[in-house]
N, C-alpha and C positions, 0 to 999 in steps of 0.2 A: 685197643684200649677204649674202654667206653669214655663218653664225655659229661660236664655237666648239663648237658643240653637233654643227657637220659634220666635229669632227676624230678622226679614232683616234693615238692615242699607241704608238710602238712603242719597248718599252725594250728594248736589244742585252742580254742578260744574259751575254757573254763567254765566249772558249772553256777552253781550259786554264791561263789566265793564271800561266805558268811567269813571265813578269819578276815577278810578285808573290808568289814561293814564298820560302817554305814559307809564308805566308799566306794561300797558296790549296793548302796541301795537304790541308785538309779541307774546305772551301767554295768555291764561287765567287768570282770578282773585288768583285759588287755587294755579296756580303754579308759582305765585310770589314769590321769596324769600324771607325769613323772616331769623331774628338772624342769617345774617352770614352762615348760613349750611342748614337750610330748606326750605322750602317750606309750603305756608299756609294749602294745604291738610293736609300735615301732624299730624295738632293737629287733626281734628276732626277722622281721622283713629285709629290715637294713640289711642285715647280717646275711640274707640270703641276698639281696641286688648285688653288695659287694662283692661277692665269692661266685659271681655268675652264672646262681640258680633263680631262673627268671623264672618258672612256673612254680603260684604260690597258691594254694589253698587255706582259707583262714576256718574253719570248724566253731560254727556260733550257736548260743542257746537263749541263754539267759540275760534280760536285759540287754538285749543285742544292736539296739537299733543306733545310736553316739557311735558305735562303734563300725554298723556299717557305713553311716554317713564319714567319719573320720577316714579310711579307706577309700571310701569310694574319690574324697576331695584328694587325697595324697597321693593315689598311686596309680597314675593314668598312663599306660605305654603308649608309644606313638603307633600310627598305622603299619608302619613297617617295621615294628619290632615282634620278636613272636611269644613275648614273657605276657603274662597278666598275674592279677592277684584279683583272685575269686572270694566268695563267701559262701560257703556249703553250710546253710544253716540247719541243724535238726526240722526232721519233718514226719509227717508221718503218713504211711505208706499203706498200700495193700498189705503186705509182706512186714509192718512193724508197725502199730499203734504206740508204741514207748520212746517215752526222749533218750536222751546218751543216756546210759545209764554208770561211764567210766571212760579211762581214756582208749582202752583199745575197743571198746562197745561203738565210741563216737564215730570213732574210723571204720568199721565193719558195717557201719550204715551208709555210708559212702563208698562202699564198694566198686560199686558202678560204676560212680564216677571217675576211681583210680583205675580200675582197667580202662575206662572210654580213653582216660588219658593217654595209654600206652609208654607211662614211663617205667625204664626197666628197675628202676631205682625210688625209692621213699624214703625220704628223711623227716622222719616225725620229731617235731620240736614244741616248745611250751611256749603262751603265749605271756608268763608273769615272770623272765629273769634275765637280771641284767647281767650283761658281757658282748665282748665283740670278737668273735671267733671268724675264722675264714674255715666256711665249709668244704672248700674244695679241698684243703689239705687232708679232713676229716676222711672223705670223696676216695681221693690216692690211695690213702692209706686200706681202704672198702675193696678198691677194687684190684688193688699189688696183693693184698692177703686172700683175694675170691670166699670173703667174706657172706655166710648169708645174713645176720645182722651184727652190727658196730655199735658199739656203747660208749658214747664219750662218758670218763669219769676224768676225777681230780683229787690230788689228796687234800686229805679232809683232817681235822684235828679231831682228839678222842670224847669233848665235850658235842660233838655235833652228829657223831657217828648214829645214834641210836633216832636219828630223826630222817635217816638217808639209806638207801638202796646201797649195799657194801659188796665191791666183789673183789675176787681173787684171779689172778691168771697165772700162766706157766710161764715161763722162757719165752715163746715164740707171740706172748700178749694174747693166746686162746684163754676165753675168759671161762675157769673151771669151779667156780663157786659164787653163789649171789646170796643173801641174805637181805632181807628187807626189815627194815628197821627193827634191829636185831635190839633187846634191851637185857637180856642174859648175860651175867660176866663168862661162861662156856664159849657161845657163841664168839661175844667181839674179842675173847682171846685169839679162837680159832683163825676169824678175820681179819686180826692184822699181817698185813701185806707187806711195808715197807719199815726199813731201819730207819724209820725217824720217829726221834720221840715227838716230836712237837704234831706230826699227819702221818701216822702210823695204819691210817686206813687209804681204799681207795674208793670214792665214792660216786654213784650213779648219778649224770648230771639232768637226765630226765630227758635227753637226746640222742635219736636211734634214729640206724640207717639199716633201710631192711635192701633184699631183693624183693623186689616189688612181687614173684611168682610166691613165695615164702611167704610174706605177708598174709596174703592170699589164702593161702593153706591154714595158715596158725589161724587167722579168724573165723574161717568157714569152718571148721572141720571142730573145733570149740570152743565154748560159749564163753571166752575168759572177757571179763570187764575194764581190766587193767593191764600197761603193758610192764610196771614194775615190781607188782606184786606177784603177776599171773604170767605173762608172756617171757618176757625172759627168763625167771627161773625154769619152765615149762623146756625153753629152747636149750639151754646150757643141760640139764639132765635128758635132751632126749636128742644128743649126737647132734645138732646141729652147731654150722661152725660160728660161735659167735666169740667174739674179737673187741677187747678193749682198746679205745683209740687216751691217750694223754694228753690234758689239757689242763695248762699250768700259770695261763690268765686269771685275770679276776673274774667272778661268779659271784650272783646272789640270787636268791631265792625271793622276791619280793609277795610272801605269799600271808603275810601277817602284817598288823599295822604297825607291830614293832620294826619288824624288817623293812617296809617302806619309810618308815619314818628315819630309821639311822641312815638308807640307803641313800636319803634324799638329801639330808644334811651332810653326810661324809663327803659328797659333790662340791661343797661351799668353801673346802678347802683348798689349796694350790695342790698340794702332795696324794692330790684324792686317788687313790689306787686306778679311781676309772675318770675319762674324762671324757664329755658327748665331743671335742673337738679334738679330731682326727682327721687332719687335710688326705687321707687315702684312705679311709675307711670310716664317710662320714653318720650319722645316727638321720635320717629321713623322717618329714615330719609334714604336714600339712601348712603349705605357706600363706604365712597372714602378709597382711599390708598396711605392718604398724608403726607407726613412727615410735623414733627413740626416747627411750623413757629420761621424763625433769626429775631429776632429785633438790632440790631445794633447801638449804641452811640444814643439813643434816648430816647423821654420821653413821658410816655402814664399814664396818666391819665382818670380813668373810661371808659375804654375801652374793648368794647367786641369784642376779636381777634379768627377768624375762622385756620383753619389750613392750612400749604401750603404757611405761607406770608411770604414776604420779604419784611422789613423797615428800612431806611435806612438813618442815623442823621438826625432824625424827631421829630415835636412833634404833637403830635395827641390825644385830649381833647375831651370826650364824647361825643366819636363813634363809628361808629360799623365798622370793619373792617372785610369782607367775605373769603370765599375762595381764596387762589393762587393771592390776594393782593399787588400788586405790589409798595412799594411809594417808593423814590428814593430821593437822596439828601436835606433837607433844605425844604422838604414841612412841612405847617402846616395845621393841617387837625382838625376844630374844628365845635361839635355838627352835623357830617354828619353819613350818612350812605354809606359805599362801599360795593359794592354786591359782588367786587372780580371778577372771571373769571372763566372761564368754562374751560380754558385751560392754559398750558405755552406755551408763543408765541415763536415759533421757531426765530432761528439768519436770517434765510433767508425765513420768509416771508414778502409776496409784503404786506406791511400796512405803512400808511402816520401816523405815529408814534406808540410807546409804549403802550403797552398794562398796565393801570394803571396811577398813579401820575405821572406826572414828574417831574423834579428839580424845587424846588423854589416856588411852586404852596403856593398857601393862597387862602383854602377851608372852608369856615362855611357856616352852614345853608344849608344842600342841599343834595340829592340823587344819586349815582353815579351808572348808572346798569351795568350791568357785561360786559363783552370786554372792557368798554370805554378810550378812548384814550385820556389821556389830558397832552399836552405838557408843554414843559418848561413853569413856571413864568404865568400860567393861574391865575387869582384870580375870586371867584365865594363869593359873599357874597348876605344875605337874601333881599326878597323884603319885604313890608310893607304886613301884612296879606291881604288877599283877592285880592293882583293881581293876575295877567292869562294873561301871555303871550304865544306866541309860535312859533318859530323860526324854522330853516330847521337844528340846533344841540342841541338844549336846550330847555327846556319849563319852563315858572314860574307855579306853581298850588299851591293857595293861599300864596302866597309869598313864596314859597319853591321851589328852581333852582331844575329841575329835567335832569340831560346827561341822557340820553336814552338809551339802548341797542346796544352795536357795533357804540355810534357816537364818532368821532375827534373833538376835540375841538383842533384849531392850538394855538402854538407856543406863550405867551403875551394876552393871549384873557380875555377882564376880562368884566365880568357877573355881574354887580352890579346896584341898583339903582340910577339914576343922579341927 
């Protein structure tokens, strides 16, 4: 029986991930912050240390560099261990002048590198969704079936269908039909799978376990750019054995700022479907050395509070409050997310305000990324879903105000619909 020791882990590190901008205007997708303390790499890593696939490949392009420093501080094996996590960043070659140009393009450029590795097994994974799956179960299940690739799916409900990778299998879980974001009433009738009205589909969670010789073949041999538009349907119609695994956890997609934004506030509750604290299966993160945060004459309801904060006669109503958090006098901060700060802003530096809340603010509905600066008596309240604006300090993205990275919002400035 093979072990995990034959797997290489491949993390997608994402392209220009414009649905998550300005969020990803100065970093990539994975190395967005997530819950106040992480970072979205972080789960799928985790997710591999726990399940004792120690060989990790993280796959980076764009805006790369936060995110290989975050890496390289969190995930240091000791001398006598034989796992690492690498960073196989696009490059260009004799052999390829072009960046990724898709997810199985990104991996067929790194070739080399997965044969140098000599793993008999590749488990390609995304680097922007949250869940805590143990891979070795997935693993089992790959190598009892002598599977040449494994498709984790999940059922899905029927408003979500035409946005996800849909497939069908037989009796023994061979997977004999795939559809990709099918939007045809023919189609998603044909597709439904299962006798439930409420998840009558089953859907592709964007996680695939090849045989690494397979792999191999399917990219060399052709040009496909994608592994769920192009590779797996490709493999399901041409006789290869590929095998739906069931996975009946919570899943999210954090590939929009709507879906980061709900995924980060549904954490602030007790009954949150998902939660980073799991004493046997815990979420890994780069350790700071911050003392615990004062809260002071204030009131916080369903609030997820990172360490390093200072708040300050405030009330602050399910939200997430980050790292080294700064809010100050009389703000109220309601249904947002603070990413907090990368640092404490010294007394003498040159910045056209405070780093964090200032006095008096009245914050809902809305994303605040880390440095940002918002002065006295700002108010930012929600737009109507589905606007999109975007301003030289703010942006709206589907009605949700997003401050940016490192921007001043001055002094009275209010952000609201007219």
């Amino acid at each position: 029986m093979p072990s995990l020791d034959d797997i290489l882990a491949i993390i997608l590190g994402g392209g220009r991930g414009s649905r998550l901008y300005p969020l990803t205007k100065l970093r990539s997708k994975p190395a967005v912050p997530m819950a106040g303390k992480y970072r979205l790499i972080d789960i799928p890593i985790s997710n591999c240390i726990n399940a004792g696939v120690y060989r990790i490949a993280v796959l980076t392009q764009f805006n790369s560099v936060s995110l290989h420093r975050h890496i390289a501080r969190a995930y240091q094996f000791d001398v006598f261990h034989t796992g690492w996590v690498q960073i196989w960043a696009a490059e260009q070659t004799m052999s390829s002048m072009d960046w990724y140009q898709g997810t199985a393009d990104a991996v067929r450029k790194q070739l080399f590198e997965i044969k140098s590795s000599r793993s008999p097994y590749t488990l390609i994974l995304s680097g922007d969704h949250l869940y805590r799956m143990d891979y070795a179960e997935m693993a089992r299940f790959h190598f009892d079936n002598n599977a040449d690739i494994t498709v984790a799916m999940q059922p899905v409900p029927a408003e979500e269908a035409p946005r996800l990778g849909l497939l069908k299998r037989d009796e023994d879980c061979r997977v004999i039909r795939f559809a990709e974001k099918p939007k045809d009433a023919p189609t998603l009738q044909e597709m439904i799978t299962r006798d439930d009205p409420e998840k009558p589909y089953l859907g592709s969670m964007g996680i695939y376990m090849f045989k690494t010789d397979i792999l191999v073949d399917l990219l060399e041999s052709k040009s496909f750019d994608d592994f769920g538009g192009q590779v797996i349907p490709y493999a399901i119609t041409h006789n290869y054995n590929v095998f739906g695994y069931d996975f009946e956890g919570f899943w999210a997609d954090i590939g929009t700022i709507r879906a980061f934004y709900e995924a980060n506030l549904m954490l602030t509750k007790k009954d949150s479907p998902f939660n980073f604290n799991d004493p046997k299966h815990p979420i890994y993160s780069h350790s700071r050395f911050l003392p615990g945060s004062i809260v002071e004459n204030s009131l916080l309801e369903n609030v997820l509070l990172a360490e390093g904060c200072y708040i300050e006669n405030s009330e602050i109503r399910h939200s997430v409050v980050g790292l080294r958090s700064q809010v100050h006098s009389g703000a109220r901060i309601v249904d947002t997310v603070l990413m907090g700060a990368d640092y404490y802003q010294s007394d003498t530096e040159d910045r056209a305000g405070v780093i964090g809340i200032g006095a008096n603010c009245n914050i809902e509905g809305a994303i605040i990324d880390k440095n940002a600066c918002l002065g006295e008596g700002v108010v930012i309240k929600p737009f109507p879903r589905g606007t999109e604006l975007e301003t030289e300090n703010w942006v709206v993205q589907d009605g949700i105000v997003v401050i940016p990275k490192n921007a001043v919002i001055p002094h009275n400035t209010v952000i609201a619909p007219e």
